[in-house]
C-alpha positions as CSV (number, residue, x, y, z in Angstrom):
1,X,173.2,-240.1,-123.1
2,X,175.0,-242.0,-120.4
3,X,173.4,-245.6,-120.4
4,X,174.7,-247.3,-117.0
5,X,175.3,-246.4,-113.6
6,X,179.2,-247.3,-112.2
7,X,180.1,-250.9,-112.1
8,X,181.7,-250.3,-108.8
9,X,179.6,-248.1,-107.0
10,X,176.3,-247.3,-108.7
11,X,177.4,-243.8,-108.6
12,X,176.7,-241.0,-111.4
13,X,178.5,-241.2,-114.5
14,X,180.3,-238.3,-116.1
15,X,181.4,-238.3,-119.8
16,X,184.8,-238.9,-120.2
17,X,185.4,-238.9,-123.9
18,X,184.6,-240.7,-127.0
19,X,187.4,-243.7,-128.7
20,X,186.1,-244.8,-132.0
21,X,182.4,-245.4,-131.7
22,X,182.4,-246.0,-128.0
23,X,182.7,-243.5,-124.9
24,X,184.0,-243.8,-121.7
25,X,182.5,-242.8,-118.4
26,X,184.0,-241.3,-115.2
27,X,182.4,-242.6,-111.8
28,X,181.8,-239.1,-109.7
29,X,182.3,-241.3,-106.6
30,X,185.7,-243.4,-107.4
31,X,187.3,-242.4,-111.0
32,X,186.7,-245.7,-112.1
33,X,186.5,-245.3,-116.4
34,X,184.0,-247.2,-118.0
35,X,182.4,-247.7,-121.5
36,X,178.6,-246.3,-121.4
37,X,176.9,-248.1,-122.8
38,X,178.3,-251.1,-121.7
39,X,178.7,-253.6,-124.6
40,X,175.8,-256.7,-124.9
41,X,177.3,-260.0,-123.1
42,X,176.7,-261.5,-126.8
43,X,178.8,-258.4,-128.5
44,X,181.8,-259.3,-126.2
45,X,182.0,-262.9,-126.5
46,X,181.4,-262.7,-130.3
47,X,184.3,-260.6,-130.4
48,X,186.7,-262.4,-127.8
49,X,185.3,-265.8,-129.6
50,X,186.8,-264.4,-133.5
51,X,188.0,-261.1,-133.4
52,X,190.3,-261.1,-130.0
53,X,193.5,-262.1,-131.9
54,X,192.9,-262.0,-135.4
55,X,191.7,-257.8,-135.1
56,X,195.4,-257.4,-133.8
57,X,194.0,-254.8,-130.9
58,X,197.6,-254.3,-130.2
59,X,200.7,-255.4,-132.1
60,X,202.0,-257.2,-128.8
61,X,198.9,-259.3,-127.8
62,X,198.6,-260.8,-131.5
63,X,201.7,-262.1,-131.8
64,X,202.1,-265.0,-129.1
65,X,206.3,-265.3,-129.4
66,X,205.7,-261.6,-128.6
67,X,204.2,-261.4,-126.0
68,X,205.6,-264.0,-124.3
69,X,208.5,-262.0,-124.3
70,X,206.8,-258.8,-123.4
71,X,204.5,-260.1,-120.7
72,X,207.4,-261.5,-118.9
73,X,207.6,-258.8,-115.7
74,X,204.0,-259.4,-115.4
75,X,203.6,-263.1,-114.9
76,X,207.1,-263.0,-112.6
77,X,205.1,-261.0,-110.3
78,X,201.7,-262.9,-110.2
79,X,204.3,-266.1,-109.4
80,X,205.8,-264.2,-106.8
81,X,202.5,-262.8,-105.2
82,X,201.6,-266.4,-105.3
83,X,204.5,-267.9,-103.7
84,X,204.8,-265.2,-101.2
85,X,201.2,-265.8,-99.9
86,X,202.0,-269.8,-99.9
87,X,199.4,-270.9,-102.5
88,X,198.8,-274.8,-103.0
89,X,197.0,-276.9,-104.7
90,X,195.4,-276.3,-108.1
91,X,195.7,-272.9,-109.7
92,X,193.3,-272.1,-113.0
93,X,194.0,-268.8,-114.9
94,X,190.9,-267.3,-115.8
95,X,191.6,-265.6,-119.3
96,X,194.5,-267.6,-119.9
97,X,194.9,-266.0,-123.9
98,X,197.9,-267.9,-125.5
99,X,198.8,-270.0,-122.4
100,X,202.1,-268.0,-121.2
101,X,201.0,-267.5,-117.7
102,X,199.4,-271.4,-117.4
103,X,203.1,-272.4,-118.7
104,X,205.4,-270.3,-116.3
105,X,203.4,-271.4,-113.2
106,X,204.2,-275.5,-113.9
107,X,207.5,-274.3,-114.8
108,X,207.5,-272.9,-111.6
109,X,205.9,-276.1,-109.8
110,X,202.6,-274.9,-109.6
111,X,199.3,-277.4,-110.8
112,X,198.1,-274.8,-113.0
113,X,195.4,-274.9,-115.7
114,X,193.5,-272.4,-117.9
115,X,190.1,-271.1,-119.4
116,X,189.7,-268.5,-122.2
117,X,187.5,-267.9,-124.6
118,X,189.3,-267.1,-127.8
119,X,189.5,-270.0,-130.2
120,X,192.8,-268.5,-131.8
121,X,194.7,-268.7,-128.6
122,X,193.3,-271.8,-127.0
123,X,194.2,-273.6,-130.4
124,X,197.9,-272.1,-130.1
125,X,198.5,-273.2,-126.0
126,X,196.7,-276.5,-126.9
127,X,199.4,-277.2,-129.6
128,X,202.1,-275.9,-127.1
129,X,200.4,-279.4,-124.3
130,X,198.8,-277.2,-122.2
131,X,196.3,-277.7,-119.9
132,X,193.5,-274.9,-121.2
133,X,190.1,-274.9,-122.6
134,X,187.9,-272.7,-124.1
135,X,184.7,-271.3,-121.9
136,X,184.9,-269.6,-118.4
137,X,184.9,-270.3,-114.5
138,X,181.5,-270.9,-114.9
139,X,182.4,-274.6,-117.3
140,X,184.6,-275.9,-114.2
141,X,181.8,-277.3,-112.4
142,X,184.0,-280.4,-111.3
143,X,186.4,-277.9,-109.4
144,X,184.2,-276.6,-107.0
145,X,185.5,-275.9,-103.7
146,X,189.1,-277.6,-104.5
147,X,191.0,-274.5,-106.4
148,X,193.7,-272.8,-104.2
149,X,194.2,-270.3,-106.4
150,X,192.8,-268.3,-109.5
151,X,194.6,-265.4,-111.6
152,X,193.7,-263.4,-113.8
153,X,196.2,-261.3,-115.7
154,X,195.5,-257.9,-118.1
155,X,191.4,-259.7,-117.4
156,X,189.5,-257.9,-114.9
157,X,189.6,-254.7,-117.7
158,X,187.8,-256.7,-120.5
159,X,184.8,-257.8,-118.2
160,X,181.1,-256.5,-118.1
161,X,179.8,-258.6,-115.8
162,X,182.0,-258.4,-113.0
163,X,179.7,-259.4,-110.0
164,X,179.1,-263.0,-112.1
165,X,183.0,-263.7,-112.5
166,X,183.5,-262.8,-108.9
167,X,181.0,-265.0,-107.6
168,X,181.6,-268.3,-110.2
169,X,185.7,-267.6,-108.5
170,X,184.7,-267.4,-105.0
171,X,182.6,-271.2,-105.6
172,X,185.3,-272.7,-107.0
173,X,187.8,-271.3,-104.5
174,X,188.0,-273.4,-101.1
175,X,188.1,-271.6,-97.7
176,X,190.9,-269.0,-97.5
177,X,191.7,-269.5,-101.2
178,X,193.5,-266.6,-103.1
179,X,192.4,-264.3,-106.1
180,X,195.5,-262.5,-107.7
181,X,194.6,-259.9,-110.4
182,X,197.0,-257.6,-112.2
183,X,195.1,-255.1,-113.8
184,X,195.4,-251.4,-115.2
185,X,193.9,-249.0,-113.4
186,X,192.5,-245.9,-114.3
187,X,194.3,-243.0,-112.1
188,X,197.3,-242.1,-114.5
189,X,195.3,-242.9,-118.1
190,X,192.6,-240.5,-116.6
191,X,195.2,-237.8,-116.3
192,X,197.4,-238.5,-119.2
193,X,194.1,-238.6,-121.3
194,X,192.5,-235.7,-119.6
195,X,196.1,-233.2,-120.2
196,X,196.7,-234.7,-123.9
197,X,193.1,-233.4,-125.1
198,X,193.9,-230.2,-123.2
199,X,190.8,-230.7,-120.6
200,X,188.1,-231.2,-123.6
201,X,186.4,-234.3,-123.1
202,X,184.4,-234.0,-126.2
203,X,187.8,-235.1,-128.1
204,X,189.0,-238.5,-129.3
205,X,190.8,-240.4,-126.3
206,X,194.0,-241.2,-127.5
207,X,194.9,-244.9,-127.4
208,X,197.9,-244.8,-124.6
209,X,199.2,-247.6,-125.5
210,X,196.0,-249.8,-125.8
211,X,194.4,-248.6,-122.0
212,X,191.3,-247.5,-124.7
213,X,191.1,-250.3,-126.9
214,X,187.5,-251.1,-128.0
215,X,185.5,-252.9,-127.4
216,X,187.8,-254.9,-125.2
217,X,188.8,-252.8,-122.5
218,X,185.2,-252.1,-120.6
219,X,186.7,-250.6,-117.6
220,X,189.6,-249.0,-116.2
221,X,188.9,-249.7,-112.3
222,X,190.5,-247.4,-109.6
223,X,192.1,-248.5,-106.9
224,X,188.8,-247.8,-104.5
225,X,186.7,-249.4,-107.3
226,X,188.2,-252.6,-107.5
227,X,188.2,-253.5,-103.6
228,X,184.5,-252.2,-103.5
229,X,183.3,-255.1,-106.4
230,X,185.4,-257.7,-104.8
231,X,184.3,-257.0,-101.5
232,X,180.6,-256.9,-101.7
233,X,181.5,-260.8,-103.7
234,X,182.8,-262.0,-100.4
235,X,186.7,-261.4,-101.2
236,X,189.3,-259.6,-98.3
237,X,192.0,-257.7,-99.9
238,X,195.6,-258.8,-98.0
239,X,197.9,-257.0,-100.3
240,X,198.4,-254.3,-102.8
241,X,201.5,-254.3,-105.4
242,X,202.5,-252.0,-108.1
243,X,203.0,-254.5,-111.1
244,X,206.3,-254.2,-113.4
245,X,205.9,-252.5,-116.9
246,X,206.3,-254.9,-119.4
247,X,209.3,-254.9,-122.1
248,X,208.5,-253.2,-125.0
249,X,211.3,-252.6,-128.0
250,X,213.1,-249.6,-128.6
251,X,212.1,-246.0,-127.1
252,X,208.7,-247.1,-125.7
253,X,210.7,-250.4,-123.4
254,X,213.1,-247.5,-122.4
255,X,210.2,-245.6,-121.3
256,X,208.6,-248.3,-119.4
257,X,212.1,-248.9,-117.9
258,X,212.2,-245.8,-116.5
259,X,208.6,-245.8,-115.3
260,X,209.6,-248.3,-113.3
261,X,212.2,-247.4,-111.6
262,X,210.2,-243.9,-110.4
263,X,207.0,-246.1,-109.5
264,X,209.2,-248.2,-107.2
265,X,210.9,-244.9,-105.6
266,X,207.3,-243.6,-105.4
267,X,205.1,-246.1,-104.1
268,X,208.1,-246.6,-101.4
269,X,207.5,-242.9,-100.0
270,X,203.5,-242.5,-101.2
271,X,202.2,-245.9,-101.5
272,X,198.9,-246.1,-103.4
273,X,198.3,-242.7,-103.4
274,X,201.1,-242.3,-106.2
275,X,200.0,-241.3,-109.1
276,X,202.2,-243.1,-111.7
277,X,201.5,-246.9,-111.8
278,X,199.8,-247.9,-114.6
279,X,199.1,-251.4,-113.4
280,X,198.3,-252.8,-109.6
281,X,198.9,-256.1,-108.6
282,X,196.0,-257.0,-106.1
283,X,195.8,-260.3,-103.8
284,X,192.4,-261.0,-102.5
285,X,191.4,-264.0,-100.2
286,X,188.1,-265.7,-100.2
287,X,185.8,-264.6,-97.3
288,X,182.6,-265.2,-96.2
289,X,179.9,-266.8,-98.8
290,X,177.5,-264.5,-97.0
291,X,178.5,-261.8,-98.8
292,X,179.0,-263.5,-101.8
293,X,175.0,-264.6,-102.4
């Protein structure tokens, strides 16, 4: 029995298939994915708090010198989306995980600082002289009003409380500030997932390279559904991106390589409507607080 409505549009859920002990959802309005049930707020911090890093989710994410390595496409082009848009002032990552992103924007002259909740990875970008702390948004009360910018890389998937993110952001934000989020969304997992299982969505989901990871990722947003929740937060969405595949080893980097190329050649004729980006880049700007109450 389907537990929750959408997250992004209070629309009818449709099974999607189970992963593990978990199922997804389809939205019947948007094709946002979404676990259903939705995991406890006290489930998910428990498990970001001791298990994040140490359960290894995926190879990549629980090896820092790794990931650094891997993740470097993505943070190059929340820098860029930053410096293109003329961001100033202080920047906090929300979700910073091992500190990478915090430490390529100073590198890149930005005043950047970081929140996350994992006690593995704060402890490792602590080491490194970072800026970071553990908690949230919701523990920067002093920054209220005065942050130009906040990112939020590979984040806005492992959320269930999405309205209460948005709305701690858009305080701390001053007027006009600038919300970047890369994020995968759900349009080619949904078919990939959908034509590996042969149509039967009573069959186990298939990882895809960890879009189904459990409990973590809670939902795989479209590109309708994640303008609808910032937008009823008070956000303005100036700019939609496809984001770089990262850099895997061997066959699977070759693949993303690839990818790459034919999301650049297809977004260039088709725009969002192509089919074949796994992961957006999307730039919102802070609007009116009427619509964030």
């Amino acid at each position: 029995m389907l537990a929750d409505a959408s997250v992004c549009c209070s629309a009818e859920l449709v099974p999607f298939g189970p992963r593990l002990q978990y199922h997804y959802a389809e939205c019947s309005r948007c094709g946002t994915l979404q676990l259903s049930p939705m995991p406890s707020a006290e489930a998910i911090e428990r498990a970001y708090e001791w298990e994040y890093a140490g359960a290894k989710h995926t190879d990549e994410f629980s090896n820092p010198e790794w990931w650094e390595r891997v993740s470097r496409p993505y943070r190059q082009s929340v820098v860029r989306a930053l410096v293109d848009y003329r961001a100033r002032g202080t920047i906090v990552d929300c979700g910073c995980g091992w500190g990478h992103l915090v430490e390529t924007l100073r590198q890149s002259g930005f005043d950047a600082r970081g929140v996350d909740l994992s006690r593995d990875e704060i402890s490792y970008a602590q080491l490194k002289g970072l800026p970071v702390q553990r908690g949230t948004l919701s523990d920067l009360h002093e920054l209220e009003g005065r942050v130009s910018a906040i990112t939020m890389l590979g984040v806005f998937e492992h959320l269930i409380d999405h309205d209460s993110l948005l709305a701690q952001a858009h305080r701390l934000l001053c007027e006009g500030g600038l919300l970047v989020t890369l994020h995968p969304t759900a349009t080619l997992f949904r078919l990939l997932a959908t034509a590996l299982r042969l149509g039967d969505r009573r069959r186990q989901l298939p990882d895809l390279f960890g879009a189904f990871t459990v409990p973590w990722h809670t939902v795989l947003f479209s590109i309708a559904g994640t303008r609808r929740v910032f937008e009823r937060r008070g956000f303005q969405l100036v700019d939609i991106r496809p984001a770089p595949q990262g850099r895997l080893p061997g066959a699977q980097g070759f693949t993303q390589r690839v990818l790459e190329v034919a999301n650049k050649v297809g977004w260039a004729l088709t725009g969002t409507h192509w089919p074949l980006v796994t992961t957006h880049v999307f730039v919102f700007r802070k609007g009116s607080s009427a619509a964030a109450g």
